[in-house]
VOGU-3710 file (C-alpha; in Angstrom, 3 decimals, decimal comma):
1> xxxxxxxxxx> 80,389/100,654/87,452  79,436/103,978/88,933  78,418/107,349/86,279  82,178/108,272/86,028  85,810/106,827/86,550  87,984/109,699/88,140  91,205/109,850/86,202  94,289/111,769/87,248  97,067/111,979/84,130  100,695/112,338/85,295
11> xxxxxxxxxx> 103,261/113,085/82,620  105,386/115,950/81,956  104,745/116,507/78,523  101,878/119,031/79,112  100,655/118,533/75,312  100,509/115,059/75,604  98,563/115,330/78,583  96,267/117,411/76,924  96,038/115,352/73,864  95,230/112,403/76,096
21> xxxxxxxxxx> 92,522/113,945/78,113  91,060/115,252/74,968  90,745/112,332/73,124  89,617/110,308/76,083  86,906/112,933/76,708  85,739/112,889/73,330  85,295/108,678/72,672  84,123/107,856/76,457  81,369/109,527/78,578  82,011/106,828/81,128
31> xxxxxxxxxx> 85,808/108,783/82,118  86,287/111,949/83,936  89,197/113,223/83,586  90,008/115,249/86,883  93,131/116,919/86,786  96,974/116,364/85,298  100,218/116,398/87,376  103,857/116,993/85,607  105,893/114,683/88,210  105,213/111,876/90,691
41> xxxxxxxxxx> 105,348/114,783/93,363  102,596/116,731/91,892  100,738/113,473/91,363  100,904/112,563/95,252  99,252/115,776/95,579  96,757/115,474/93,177  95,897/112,024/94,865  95,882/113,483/98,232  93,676/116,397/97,166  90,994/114,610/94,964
51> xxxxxxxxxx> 91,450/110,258/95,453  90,999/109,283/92,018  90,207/105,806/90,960  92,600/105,687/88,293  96,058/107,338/87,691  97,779/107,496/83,924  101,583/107,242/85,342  104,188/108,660/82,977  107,841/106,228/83,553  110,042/109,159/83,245
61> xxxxxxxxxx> 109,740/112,611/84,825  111,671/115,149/86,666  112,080/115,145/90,109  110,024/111,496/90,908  109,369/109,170/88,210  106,082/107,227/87,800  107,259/103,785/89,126  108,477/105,178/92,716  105,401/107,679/92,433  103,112/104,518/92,265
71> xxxxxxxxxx> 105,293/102,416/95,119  104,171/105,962/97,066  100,739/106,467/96,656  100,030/102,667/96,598  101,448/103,038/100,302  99,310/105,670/101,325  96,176/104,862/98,572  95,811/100,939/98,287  92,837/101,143/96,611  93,908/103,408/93,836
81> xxxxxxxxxx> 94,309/101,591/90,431  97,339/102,729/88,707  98,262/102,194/84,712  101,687/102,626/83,600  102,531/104,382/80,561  105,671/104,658/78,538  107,591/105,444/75,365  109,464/102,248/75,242  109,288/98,619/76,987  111,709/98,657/79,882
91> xxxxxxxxxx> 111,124/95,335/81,568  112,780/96,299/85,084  110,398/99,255/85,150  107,705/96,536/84,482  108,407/94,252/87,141  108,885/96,959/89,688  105,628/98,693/89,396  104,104/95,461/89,480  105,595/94,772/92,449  104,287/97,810/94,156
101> xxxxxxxxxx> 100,591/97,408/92,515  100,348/98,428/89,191  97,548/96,839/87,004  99,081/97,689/83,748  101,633/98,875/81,568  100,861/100,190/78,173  102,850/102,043/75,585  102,009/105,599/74,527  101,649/103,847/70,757  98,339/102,416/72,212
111> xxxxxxxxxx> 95,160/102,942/70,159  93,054/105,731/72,174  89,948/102,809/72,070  92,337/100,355/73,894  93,453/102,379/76,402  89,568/103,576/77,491  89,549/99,929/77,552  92,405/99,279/79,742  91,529/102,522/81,864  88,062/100,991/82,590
121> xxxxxxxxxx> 89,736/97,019/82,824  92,417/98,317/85,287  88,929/99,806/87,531  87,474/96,806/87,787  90,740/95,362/88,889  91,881/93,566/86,141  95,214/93,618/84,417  96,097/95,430/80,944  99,487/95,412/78,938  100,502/95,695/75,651
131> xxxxxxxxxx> 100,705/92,696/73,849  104,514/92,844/73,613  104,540/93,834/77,593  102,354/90,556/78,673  104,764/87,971/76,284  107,420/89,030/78,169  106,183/88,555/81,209  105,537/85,180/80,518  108,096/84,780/78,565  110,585/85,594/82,171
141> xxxxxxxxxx> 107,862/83,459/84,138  107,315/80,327/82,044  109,541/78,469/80,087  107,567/76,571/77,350  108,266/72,812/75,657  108,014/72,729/72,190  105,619/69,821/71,043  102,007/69,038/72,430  101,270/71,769/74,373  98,269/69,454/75,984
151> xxxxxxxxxx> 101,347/67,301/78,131  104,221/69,097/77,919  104,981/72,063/80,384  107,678/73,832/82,324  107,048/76,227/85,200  109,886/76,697/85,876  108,756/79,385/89,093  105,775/77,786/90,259  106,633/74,059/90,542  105,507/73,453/93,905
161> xxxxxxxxxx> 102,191/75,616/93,365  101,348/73,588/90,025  102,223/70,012/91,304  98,588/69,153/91,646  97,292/70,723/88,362  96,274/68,531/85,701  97,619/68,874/82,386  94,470/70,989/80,785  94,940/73,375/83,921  98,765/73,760/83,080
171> xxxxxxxxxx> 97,633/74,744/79,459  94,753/76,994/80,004  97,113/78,694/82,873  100,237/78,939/80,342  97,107/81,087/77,996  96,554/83,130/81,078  99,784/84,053/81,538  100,633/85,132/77,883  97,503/87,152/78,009  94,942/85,626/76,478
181> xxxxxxxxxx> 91,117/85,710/77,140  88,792/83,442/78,364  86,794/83,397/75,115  90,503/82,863/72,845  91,425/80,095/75,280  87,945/78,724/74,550  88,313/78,690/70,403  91,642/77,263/70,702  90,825/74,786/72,907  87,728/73,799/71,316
191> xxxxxxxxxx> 85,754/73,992/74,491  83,171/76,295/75,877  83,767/79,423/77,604  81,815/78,847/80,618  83,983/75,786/80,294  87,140/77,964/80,728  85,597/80,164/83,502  85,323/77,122/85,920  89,149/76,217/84,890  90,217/79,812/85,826
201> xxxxxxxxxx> 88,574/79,680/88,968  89,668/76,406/90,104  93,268/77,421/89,250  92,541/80,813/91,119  91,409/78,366/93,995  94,429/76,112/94,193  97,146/79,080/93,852  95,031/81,127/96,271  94,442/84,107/94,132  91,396/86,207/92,954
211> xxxxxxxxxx> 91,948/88,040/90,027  94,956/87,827/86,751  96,493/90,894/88,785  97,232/88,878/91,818  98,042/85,584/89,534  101,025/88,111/88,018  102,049/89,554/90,947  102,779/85,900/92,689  105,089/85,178/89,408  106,452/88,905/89,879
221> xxx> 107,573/87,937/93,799  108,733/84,268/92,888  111,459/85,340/89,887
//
């Protein structure tokens, strides 16, 4: 990780944004907290102007809201990791951000700790929702068997991709999905973590994706 992340704040509650940037500044020395925007307009600017790696994106705001402000600078600014935040869960809103790139979606309810957390998690290119957020996702992506969870499965939107996965690989990718991590999978399972890294990978392998982001946005395009 370089000295600083660059993050660019777009909401257009101007004391929220200040709040945010002042309690991000205070608990993190790792975040940088570059400017603030008040619509997706302003924050195409603000991108344009100073690239930075991470945008806060407000859902709803006058004149562009935050989910066709990311499909925007996602266009022109692949590389740019964006993290949705909201008031409320709106699933639709979820799914189309996703769609055009997002890494996350959390809910301005967040703990200040978890969201440095996701802020520096979404950099690295990883995924970050609110618990809530990532069970329904799965919830819409897999439709899950009561009974032994070890031979009973049913993916419903990736039953081609999965015909070759063994059972343990249907489990620890059902885990994935609902958001847990590698070391929870690990305690549950009984197994090691390392264990559950080579599982991740191989299932990375076989559906030919790199990362939980990409994993999520094949479900995203197959529903």
């Amino acid at each position: 990780m370089k000295d600083k992340i660059s993050v660019l704040i777009v909401d257009d509650q101007k004391l929220f944004s200040e709040s945010l940037s002042s309690i991000i500044s205070s608990i993190s020395d790792e975040i940088n907290i570059i400017a603030k925007a008040m619509d997706g307009i302003e924050a195409i600017e603000k991108v344009r102007e100073l690239k930075p790696d991470v945008i806060l994106m407000d859902l709803n705001m006058p004149r562009m809201n935050g989910v066709e402000a990311t499909r925007k600078i996602l266009q022109e600014f692949p590389s740019t990791r964006i993290l949705m935040l909201a008031t409320f869960e709106n699933d639709e809103a979820v799914y189309t951000a996703l769609s055009y790139g997002a890494l996350g979606y959390l809910l301005k309810d967040v703990s200040a700790h978890t969201l440095v957390a996701s802020i520096k998690a979404v950099y690295e290119g990883l995924v970050s929702f609110s618990p809530n957020i990532a069970a329904n996702i799965a919830r819409k992506n897999i439709e899950s068997k009561h009974g032994d969870i070890e031979n009973r499965h049913s993916f419903n939107l990736l039953d081609s991709e999965i015909r070759d996965f063994t059972e343990r690989e249907k489990t620890i990718l059902e885990m994935m999905l609902k958001g847990t991590k590698n070391r929870n999978i690990a305690d549950e399972l009984h197994i090691g973590e390392q264990t559950v890294r080579n599982y991740v990978h191989t299932i990375y392998t076989k559906l030919n994706v790199h990362d939980r982001y990409e994993l999520l946005s094949l479900l995203n395009r197959k529903s």
